[in-house]
N, C-alpha and C positions, 0 to 999 in steps of 0.2 A: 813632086810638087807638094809643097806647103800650102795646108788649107790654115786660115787664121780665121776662129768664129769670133773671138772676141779680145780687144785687147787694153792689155793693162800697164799703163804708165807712170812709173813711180818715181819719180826725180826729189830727192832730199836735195835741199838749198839752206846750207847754213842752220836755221834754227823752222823752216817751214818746209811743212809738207804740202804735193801738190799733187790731186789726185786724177784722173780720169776716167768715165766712165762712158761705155758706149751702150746701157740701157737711157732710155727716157731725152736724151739728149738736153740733158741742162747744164750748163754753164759751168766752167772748173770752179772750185771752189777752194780757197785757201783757210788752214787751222793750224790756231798755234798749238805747239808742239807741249803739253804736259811740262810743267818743270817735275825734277828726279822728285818721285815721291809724296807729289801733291796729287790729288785727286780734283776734279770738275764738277760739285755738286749744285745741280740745278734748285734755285730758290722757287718754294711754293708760298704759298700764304697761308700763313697759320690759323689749323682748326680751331672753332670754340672748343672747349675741354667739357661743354654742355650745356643746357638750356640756360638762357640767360636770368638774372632772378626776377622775381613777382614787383612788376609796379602797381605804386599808386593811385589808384584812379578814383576821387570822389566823383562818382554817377548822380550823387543827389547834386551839385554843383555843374556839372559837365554832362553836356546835353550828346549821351553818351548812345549805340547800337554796337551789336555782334553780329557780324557777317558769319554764315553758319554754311558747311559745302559737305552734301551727304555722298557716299553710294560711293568716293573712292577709295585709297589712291587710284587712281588713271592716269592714260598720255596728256593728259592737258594737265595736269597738277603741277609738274614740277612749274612750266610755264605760268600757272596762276600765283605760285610763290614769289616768283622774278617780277609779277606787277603787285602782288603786297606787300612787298620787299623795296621798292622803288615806291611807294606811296604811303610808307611810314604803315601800316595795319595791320592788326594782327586780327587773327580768325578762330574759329574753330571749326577741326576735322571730325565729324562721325565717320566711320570706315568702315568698312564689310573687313571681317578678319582674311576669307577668300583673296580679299584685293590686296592685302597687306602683303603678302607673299613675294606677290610680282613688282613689287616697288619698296624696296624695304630702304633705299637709299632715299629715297623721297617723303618716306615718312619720319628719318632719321632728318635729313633739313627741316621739315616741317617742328619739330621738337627743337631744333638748335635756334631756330630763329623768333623762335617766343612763341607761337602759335600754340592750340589749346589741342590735345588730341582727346577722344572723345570715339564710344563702343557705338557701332549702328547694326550689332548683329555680326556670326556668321555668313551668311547666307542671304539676309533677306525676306525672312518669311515673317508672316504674319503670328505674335508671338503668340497671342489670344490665343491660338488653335493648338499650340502645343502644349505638351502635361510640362509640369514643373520641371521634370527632369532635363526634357529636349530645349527647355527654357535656357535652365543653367548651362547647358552645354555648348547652345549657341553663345553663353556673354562671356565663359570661361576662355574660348578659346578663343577668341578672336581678345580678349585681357592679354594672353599669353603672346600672340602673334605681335600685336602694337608693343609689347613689354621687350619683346626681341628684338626687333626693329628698329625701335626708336632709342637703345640704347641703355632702357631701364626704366622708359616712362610709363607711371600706371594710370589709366584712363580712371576719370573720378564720375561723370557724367555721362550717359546713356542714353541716345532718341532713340527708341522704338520704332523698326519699317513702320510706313505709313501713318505714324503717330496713333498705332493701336494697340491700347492700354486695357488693365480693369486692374480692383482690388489683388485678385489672386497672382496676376500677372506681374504684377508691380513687386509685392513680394518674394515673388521668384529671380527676380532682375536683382534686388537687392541695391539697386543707385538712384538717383534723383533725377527722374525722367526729365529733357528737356523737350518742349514741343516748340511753338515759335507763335509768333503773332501776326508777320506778314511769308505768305506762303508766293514765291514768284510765278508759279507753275512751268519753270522753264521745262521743266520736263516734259510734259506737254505737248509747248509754244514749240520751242526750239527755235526763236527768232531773238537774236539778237536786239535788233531795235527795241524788241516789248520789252525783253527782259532789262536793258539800261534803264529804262521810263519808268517801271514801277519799283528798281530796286531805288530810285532814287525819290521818287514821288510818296510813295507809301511806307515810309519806316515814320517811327513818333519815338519820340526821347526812349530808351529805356526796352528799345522794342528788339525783335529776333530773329533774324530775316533770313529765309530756308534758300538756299542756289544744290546746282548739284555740279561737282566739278567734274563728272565725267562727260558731259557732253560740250563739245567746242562753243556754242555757239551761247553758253552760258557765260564761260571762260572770256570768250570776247568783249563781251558784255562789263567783267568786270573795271577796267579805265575808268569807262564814263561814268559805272556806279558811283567808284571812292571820286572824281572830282564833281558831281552833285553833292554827291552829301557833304564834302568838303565844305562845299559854297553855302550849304544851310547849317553850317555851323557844329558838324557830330565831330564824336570822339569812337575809335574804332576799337573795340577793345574784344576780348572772349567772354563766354559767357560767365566764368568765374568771377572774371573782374566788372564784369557788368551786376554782379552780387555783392559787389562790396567783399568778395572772398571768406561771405559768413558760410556756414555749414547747410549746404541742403538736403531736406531729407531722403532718404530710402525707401522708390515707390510713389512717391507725390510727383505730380506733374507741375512744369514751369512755364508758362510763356513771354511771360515778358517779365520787367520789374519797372512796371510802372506805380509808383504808389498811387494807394487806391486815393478819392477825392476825400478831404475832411466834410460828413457832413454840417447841414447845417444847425446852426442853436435851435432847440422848441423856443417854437411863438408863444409866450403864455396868453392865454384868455381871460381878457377883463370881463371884470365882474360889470352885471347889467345898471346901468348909472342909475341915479334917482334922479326924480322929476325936480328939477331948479328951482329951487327957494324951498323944499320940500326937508325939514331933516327929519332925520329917523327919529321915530318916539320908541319909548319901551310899548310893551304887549300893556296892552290893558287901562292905557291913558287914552283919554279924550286926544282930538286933534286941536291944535291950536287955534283959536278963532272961534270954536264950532262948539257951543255949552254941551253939557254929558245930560242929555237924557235922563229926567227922574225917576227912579224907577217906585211906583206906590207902592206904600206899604201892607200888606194882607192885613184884612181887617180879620178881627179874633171871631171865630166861630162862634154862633151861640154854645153855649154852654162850656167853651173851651178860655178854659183859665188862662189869664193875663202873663206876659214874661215879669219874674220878678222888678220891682219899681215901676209897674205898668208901662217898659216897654217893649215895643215889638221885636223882634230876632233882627242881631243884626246884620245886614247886606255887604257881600265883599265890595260891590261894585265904588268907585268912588263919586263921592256927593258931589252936588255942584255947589258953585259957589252961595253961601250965607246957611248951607245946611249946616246943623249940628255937627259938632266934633266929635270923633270917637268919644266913647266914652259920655256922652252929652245926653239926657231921656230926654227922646222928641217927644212933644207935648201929645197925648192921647186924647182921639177923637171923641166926642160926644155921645154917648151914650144914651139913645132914644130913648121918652121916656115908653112906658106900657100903657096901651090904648085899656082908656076907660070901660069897667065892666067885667075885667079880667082878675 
């Protein structure tokens, strides 16, 4: 007896093959036959050759934000790219170098598609608590990990875990701290619904806005974000281009680029008015109207000799009217005569 476990049908017809197969039970299936010497090579869609170049964006003009997504690459990143990729926006990635590892194709789209990549540490530690050394080591390598990955991209920007900074630690970082202005707390919440509400209610022109892409329910959230702010008029850009692409510094902290408010002009303080109808005289003039006070003349001491021309010293104050004129000897007093007997 002939046992048949499985069989196989191969009838050649002219220019077609006809195959049969007794796993899965699907359907025969007919392919044309190769011409002599050509090959069947499946068409892909062509990669970019690399990040796409730097736009334009005047932010003093264009009532601009940067969606900012800490703590991955994660399972929900690639999918976050596929809805800011469908809603026109570009972002910026802070990333754990740790994370970079496990998704290096996803930090590689995230670089091809315009998006901003951007150092969150190592690890995740709080950098304040480590010596300089452990500093440098957590931002080198995780430079080097994004630098692999993405192809050749060098992260220029740095948020600090938990946005904790100081002088010594900022020079040990050596980049231009980003912090942000509105913080969602999805991390937290972990509700969807909150996190939509306030990434769309609480950003202001110019502002920073912190999500974390490893948790779903942030990721969710994002749709509704980009069509709020749509509707209020933003422009979605990274934090670079949210700088106008000028240089920032090494160590100094950033949150937003809101220009600060022009203050206002000094009020000058008038001077206290004079009383109406009243004008200034010089010092030392009578008032208008009001005759100058005479002031009498010191009669001569006995025995105390007469001013030359017999008259008395003269007075700075000024005369009133029909007195003598400088210069003029007032007429001298009377000279009593001496009581008889003397």
């Amino acid at each position: 007896m002939v046992h048949i476990r499985s069989i196989g049908v191969i009838a050649a017809a002219g220019a077609g093959l006809l195959t049969v197969s007794a796993c899965g039970g699907h359907a025969p299936s007919k392919q044309a036959r190769p011409a002599a010497g050509k090959q069947i090579v499946a068409k892909q869609a062509p990669r970019p050759a690399g990040p796409p170049p730097a736009r334009r964006i005047d932010c003093a003009r264009a009532r601009c934000v940067a969606l900012t997504f800490d703590d991955g690459p994660g399972p929900y990143t690639d999918r976050l790219l596929t809805t800011l990729r469908r809603g026109g926006a570009r972002a910026t990635f802070f990333m754990l170098g740790e994370n970079v590892h496990n998704f290096p194709g996803v930090v590689r789209r995230m670089a091809l598609e315009g998006h901003e990549l951007g150092n969150h540490s190592w690890s995740h530690p709080q950098l304040t608590g480590l010596s300089d050394a452990e500093v440098r080591s957590q931002i080198q390598r995780t430079q080097r990990a994004i630098q692999q990955a993405s192809g050749g991209v060098t992260p220029k920007l740095m948020r600090p875990p938990y946005g904790a900074t100081n002088k010594r630690t900022g020079r040990a970082i050596g980049m231009p701290l980003i912090l942000w202005s509105v913080d969602t707390l999805d991390w937290q919440y972990r509700d969807t619904a909150r996190d939509a509400r306030v990434g769309v209610k609480e950003p202001r022109s110019g502002g920073i806005v912190l999500f974390h892409d490893i948790h779903k329910p942030s990721v969710d959230a994002i749709p509704k974000v980009l069509d709020g702010l749509k509707k209020r008029g933003f422009t979605f850009v990274t934090v670079s281009e949210l700088f106008g692409g000028r240089a920032l510094k090494p160590g100094q902290t950033y949150t937003d680029n809101v220009p600060p408010k022009p203050s206002p002009p000094a009020t000058p303080v008038p001077a206290a008015p004079q009383r109406p109808g009243t004008p200034a005289r010089p010092e030392g003039t009578a008032r208008p109207g009001i005759p100058a006070q005479p002031q009498p003349a010191t009669p001569a001491q006995p025995g105390t000799p007469a001013q030359p021309g017999g008259s008395a010293a003269p007075s700075s104050d000024v005369a009133e009217p029909g007195a003598p004129s400088p210069g003029e000897a007032p007429e001298a007093p009377p000279v009593p005569e001496a009581p008889p007997g003397r």
